[in-house]
TILO-600998 format. One record per residue (C-alpha): x, y, z. Coordinates in steps of 0.5 Angstrom, whole numbers. Layout:
TILO-600998
c1|c2|c3
X|Y|Z
...
end
This chain:
TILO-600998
c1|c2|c3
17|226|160
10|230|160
12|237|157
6|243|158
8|249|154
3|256|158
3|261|154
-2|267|155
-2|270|148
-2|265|143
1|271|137
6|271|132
13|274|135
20|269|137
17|267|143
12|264|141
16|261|134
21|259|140
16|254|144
13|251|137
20|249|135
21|246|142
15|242|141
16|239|135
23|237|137
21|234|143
15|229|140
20|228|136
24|226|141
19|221|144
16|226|148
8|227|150
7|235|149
1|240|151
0|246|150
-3|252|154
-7|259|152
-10|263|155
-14|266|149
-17|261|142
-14|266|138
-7|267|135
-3|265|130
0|260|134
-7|257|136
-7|255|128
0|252|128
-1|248|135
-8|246|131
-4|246|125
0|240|128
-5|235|132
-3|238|139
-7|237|144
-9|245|146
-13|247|153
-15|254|154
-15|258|161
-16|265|161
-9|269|163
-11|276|162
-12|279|169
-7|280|175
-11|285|179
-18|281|179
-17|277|185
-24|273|183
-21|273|176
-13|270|179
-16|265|183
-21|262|178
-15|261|173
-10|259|179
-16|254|181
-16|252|173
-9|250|172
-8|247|178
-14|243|176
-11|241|170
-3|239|172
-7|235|177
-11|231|172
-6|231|166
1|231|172
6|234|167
12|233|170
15|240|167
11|246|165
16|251|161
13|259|160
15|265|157
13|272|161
11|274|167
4|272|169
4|265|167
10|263|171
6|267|176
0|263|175
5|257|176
7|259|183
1|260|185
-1|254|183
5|250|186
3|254|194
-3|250|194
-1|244|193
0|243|184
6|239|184
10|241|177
17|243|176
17|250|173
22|253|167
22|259|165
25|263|159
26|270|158
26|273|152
25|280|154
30|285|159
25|289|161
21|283|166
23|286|173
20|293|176
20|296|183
12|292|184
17|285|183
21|286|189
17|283|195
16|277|190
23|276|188
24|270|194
17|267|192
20|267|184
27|265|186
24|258|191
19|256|186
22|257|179
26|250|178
30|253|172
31|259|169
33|260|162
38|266|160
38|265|152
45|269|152
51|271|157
49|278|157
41|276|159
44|271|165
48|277|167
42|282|166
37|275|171
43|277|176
44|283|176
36|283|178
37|278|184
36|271|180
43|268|181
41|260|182
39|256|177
39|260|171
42|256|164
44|259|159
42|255|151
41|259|145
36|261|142
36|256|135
32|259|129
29|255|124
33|254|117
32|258|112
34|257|105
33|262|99
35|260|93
38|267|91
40|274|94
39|281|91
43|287|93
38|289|97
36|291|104
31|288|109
28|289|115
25|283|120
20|285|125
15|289|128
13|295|127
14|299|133
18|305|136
23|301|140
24|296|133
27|304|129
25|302|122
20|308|123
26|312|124
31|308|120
27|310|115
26|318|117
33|318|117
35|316|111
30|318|105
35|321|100
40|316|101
35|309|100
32|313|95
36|309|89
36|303|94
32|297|94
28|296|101
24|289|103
20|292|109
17|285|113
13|285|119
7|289|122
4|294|127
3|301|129
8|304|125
5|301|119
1|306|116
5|312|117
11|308|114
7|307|108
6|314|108
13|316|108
15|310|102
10|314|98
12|322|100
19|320|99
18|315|92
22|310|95
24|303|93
21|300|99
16|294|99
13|293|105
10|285|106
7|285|112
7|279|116
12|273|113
9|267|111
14|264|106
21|267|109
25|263|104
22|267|99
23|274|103
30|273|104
32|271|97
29|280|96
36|283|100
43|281|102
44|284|108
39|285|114
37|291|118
36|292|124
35|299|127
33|296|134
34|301|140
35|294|146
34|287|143
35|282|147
36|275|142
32|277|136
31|271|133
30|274|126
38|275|126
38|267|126
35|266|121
39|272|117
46|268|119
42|261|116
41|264|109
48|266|110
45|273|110
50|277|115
48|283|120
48|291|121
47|293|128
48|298|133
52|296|138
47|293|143
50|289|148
47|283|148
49|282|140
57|284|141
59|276|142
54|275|137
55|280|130
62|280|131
65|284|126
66|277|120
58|275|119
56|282|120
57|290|122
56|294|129
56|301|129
54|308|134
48|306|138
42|312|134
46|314|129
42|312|124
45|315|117
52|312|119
47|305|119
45|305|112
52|307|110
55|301|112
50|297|111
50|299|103
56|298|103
56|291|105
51|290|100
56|292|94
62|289|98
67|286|94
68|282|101
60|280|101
61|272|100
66|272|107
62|275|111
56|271|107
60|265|109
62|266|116
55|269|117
52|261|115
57|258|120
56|262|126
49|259|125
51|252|124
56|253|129
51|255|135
44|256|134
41|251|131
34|248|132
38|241|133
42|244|138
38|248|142
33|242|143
39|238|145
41|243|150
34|244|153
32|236|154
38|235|158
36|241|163
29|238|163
31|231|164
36|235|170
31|239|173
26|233|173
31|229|176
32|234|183
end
């Protein structure tokens, strides 16, 4: 099969991590695999480089401009003619609209989509659902609880659930300590993690990975408080980073897969969440802790007792077996070869 994977910002978040992983698996498989940016720039541009993949660039960054959406649409279709990809897999909104748009004048492809993000539908999509709903050949859902979201929002027909699968990680050791994944942002609630409970983490220590807008003002508030936080900014080597704690934070106020919880259970590293929907048939009470949505105090004091638990190695162990159990990158790819092969097939 010929395999294109379109992407308009080729950055560094779990959708990105997802399509790389696919890719590697799929030429591994015998498969010829493109790739499609709408920008030079990110880092996924330097792994797809990295990794000897063929790359094309079409700008994606306008969906007002009329002149600006035809000359992308007249791009792509151009491209799947000369290269005919028989499936093209994308991730957000506006490539699988490109892709649509493509397919109405004529560009013959099959269209996968996965979504990774609950909020990809407001009142402006509605008129356009019928359009999504008849040219997308597959969706797919990367949970139980994002394909009840996709139907709950009118997508009903050809949605697939596979799981997101996470690279192993393998640290050679763990300390007692706390770690936090992710961006930096308000709906991820490190920032407010952190606010909440700077006298209770004053004597723990803190591995703080990622980066964004709230880097600054969590630098600062480390410091004003003389906590023993470290914050690592973007992650390269995550064997390294989690062998700094034992058990991950993970403060976010909606989540839809994180993929950053994968690779906690890969290192055999269990999970304190808040009870988020999407993570109730995933951290169940034996790798990991729900509590109380908001209550950021409560958070902490679970999750540093899990730290000092004389039943760590359990929720240690069981932790590493959901992963191999469910949410390899083996499995995942296995999983979406077939649906491709099926979908190729139609």
């Amino acid at each position: 099969m010929k395999i294109v994977y379109l992407l308009e910002n080729p950055g560094g978040g779990g959708a990105e991590e997802y399509i790389l992983n696919l890719a590697l698996e799929a030429r591994e498989s015998g498969h010829e695999v493109c790739f499609v940016f709408g920008s030079d720039e990110g880092l996924l541009v330097d792994k797809v480089r990295d990794n000897h993949f063929d790359l094309s660039v079409i700008p994606m960054k306008s969906s007002f401009d009329p002149t600006k959406v035809t000359s992308s649409l007249v791009k792509l279709k151009k491209y799947i003619s000369e290269y005919k990809p028989d499936i093209i897999h994308t991730q957000m909104l506006r490539e699988q609209s490109l892709v649509i748009g493509a397919k109405l004048f004529g560009a013959k492809v099959k269209l996968v989509r996965t979504f990774h993000r609950l909020d990809q539908f407001n009142g402006k999509m509605k008129p356009l659902m019928p359009l999504y709903r008849k040219y997308t050949d597959g969706y797919i859902a990367i949970n139980e609880y994002m394909k009840e979201h996709l139907a709950d929002n009118g997508i009903k027909r050809n949605v697939y659930v596979i799981h997101n699968g996470a690279t192993e990680v393998n640290p050679r050791q763990k300390k007692k300590s706390l770690g936090y994944l992710g961006r930096l942002t308000d709906e991820k609630g490190i920032k407010s993690f952190v606010t909440a409970n700077a006298k209770l983490l004053a004597d723990v220590s803190f591995s703080i990975g990622g980066d964004g807008e709230e880097k600054v003002e969590l630098e600062k508030l480390v410091a004003k408080n003389n906590l023993k936080a470290k914050l690592y900014g973007q992650i390269t080597d995550k064997d390294a980073f989690f062998a700094s704690f034992n058990v991950l934070v993970l403060p976010s106020v909606t989540e839809a897969l994180p993929l950053v919880v994968l690779e906690a259970f890969s290192a055999g590293t269990p999970v304190v969440s808040f009870d988020l929907p999407s993570l109730r048939t995933l951290v169940d009470g034996e790798n990991g802790i729900l509590v109380k949505q908001g209550d950021y105090k409560k958070l902490a004091k679970v999750a540093i007792e899990l730290m000092n638990s004389k039943n760590y190695k359990k929720y240690s162990e069981q932790a590493r077996e959901t992963y191999l159990h469910g949410y390899t990158i083996t499995k995942m790819w296995y999983d979406t070869e077939r649906l491709y092969a099926k979908i190729k097939a139609k």
